[in-house]
C-alpha positions in Angstrom: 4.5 -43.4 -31.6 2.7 -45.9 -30.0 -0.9 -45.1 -28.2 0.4 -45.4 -24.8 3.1 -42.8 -25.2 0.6 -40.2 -27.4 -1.4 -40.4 -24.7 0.8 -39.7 -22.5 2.0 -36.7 -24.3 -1.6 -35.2 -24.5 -2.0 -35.9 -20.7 0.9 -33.7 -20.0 0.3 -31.2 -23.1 -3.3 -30.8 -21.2 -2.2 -30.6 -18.0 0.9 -28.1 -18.8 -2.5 -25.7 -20.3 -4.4 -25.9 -17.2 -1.4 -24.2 -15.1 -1.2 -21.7 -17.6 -4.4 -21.2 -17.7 -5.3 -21.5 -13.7 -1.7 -19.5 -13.0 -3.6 -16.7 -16.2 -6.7 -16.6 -14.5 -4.9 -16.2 -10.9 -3.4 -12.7 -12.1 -6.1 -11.5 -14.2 -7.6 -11.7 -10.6 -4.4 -10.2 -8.3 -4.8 -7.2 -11.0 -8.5 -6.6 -10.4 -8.2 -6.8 -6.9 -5.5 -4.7 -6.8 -7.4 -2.2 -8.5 -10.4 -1.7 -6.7 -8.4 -1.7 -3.5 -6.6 1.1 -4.8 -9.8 2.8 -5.6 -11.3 2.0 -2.2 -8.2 3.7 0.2 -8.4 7.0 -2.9 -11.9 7.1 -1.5 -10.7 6.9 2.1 -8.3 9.1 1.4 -10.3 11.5 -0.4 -12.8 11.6 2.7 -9.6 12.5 4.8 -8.2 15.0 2.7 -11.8 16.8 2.1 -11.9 16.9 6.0 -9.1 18.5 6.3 -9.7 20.8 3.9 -12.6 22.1 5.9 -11.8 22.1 8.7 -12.0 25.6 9.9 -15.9 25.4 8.3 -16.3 22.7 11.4 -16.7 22.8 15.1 -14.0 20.5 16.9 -16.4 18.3 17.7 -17.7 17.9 14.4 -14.3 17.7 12.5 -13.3 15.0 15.4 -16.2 12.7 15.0 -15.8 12.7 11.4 -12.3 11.7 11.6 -12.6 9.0 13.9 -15.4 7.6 11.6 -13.0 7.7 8.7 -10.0 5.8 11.0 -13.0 3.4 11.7 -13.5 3.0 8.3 -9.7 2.5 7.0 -9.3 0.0 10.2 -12.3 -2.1 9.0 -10.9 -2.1 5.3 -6.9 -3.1 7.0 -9.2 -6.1 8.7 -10.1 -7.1 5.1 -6.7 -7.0 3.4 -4.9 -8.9 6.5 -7.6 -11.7 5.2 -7.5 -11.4 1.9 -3.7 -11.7 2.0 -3.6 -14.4 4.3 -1.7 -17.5 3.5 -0.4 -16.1 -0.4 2.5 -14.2 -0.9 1.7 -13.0 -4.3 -0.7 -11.0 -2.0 1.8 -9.9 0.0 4.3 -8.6 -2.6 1.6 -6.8 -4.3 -0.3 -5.5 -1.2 2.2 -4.8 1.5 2.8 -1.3 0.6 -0.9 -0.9 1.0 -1.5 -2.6 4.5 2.0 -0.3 5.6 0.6 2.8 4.5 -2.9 2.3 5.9 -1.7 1.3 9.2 0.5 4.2 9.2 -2.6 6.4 8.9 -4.4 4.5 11.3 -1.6 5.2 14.2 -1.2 8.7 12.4 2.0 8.1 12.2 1.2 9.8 8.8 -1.3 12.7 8.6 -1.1 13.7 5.0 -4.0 11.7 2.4 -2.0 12.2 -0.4 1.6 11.2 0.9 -0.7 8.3 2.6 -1.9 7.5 -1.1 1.5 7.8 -3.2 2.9 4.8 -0.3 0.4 3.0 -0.7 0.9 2.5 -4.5 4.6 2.1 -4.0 5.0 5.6 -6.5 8.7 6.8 -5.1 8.9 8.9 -8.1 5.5 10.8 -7.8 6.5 11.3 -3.7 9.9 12.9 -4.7 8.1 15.3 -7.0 5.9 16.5 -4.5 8.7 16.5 -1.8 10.5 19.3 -5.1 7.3 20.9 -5.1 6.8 21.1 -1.3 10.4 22.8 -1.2 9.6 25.5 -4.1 6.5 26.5 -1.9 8.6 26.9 1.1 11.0 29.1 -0.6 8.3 31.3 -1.7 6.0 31.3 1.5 3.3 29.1 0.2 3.8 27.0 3.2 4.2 27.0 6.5 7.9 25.5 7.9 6.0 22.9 11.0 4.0 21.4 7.8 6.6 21.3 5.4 8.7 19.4 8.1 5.7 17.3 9.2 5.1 16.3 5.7 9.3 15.7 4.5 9.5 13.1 7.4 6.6 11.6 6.0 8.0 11.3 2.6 11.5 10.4 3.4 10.5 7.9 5.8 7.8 6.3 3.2 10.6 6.0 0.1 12.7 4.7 2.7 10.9 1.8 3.3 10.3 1.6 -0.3 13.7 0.6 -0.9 15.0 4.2 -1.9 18.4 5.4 -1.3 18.0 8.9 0.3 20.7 11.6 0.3 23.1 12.4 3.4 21.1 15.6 3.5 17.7 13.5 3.8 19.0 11.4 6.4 20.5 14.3 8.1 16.9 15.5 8.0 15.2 12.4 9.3 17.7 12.1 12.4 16.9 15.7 13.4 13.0 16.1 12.7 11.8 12.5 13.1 11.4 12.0 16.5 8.4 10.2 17.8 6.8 9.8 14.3 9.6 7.8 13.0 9.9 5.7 16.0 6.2 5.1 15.9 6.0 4.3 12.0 9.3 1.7 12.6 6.5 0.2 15.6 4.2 -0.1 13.0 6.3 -2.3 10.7 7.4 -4.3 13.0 3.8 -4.8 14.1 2.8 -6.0 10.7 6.2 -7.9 10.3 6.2 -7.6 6.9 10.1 -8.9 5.4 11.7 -5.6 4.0 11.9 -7.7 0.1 8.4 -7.5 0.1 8.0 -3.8 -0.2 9.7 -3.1 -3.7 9.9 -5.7 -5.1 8.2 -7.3 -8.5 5.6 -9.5 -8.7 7.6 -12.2 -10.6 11.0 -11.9 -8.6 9.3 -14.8 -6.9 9.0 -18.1 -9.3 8.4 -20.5 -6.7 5.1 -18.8 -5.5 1.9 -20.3 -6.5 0.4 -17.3 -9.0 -3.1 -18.2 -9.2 -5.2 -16.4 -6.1 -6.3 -19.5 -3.5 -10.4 -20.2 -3.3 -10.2 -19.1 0.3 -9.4 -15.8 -1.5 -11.7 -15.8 -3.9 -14.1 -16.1 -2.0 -13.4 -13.6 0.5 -13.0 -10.9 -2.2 -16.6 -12.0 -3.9 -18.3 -11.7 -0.3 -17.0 -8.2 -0.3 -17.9 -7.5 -3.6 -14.5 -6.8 -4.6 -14.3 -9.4 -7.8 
């Protein structure tokens, strides 16, 4: 081998371990942000569910302005993840369930936190176990039939859009009990126009995107604190 083509080869042996390494790096970083996203809607959430919790301990006025502040709060937080997605579709695939569900609360097209939260973290299997749970407690007279149906339309229409196949029964349900929710959550994702692929499916189902998170992006998230 002469010296021309060895280095050659080590140019492209080099280069080849720089992508790995940059494409690496670039997940390491979709992971962590991911993460403390997650934990910053729980809070959100959290706040919502606690306010609704005691709500009968609070004077309309009261409960209101606290509720609007939270809204406040999830819309500034939506603001952030329409930038920090911007312009990468990694991003996208692995935060469009999140900017869904949030703008879903912020229309309150959805009113239940924990729904809210189980959509946001694309968790179909965790929604259809409470939607089992929701039914044993309305057999028994745990709860009330307006919030079970408020909170079934929820579900079904949130593993819907996550790509799951719902029963004739379900739909039977939706068509009946939906009404303006529905119509307003279907507003909402049209609003974000967000392609339907996007919402279930697996970070690497896309090859051709670039992996690594842009330094637009970067630095975004380290203004917010959020790497």
């Amino acid at each position: 081998m002469n010296n021309f083509i060895f280095l050659k080869f080590m140019t492209l042996g080099t280069s080849r371990t720089g992508e790995i390494q940059m494409a690496s790096r670039g997940k390491t970083e979709t992971s962590k942000l991911k993460q403390n996203l997650e934990e910053q809607l729980d809070r959100l959430m959290q706040q919502l569910q606690d306010l609704e919790e005691c709500r009968e301990e609070l004077d309309t006025d009261e409960y209101e302005e606290t509720k609007k502040e939270t809204l406040e709060q999830l819309s500034e937080f939506n603001d952030s993840l329409k930038k920090i997605m911007s312009g990468n579709m990694t991003l996208v695939d692995e935060l469009s369930g999140m900017q869904l569900a949030i703008q879903a609360a912020i229309s309150q097209a959805f009113k239940t936190p924990e729904v809210i939260r189980l959509f946001a973290k694309k968790q179909p299997g965790q929604l259809r176990t409470r939607l089992a749970e929701m039914d044993r407690d309305l057999m028994v007279g745990k709860l009330e039939r307006d919030l079970y149906t408020q909170q079934k339309v929820e579900i079904l229409t949130a593993l819907r859009k996550l790509g799951e196949k719902l029963t004739a029964d379900d739909e039977a349900f939706l068509s009946a009990n939906a009404g303006a929710i529905l119509s307003q959550f279907e507003k909402v994702s049209t609003d974000l126009g967000l392609p339907p692929s996007y919402m279930n499916s697996p970070l690497d189902s896309h090859p051709s995107k670039n992996t690594d998170v842009p330094s637009k992006t970067s630095f975004l998230l380290k203004i917010q604190g959020l790497l």
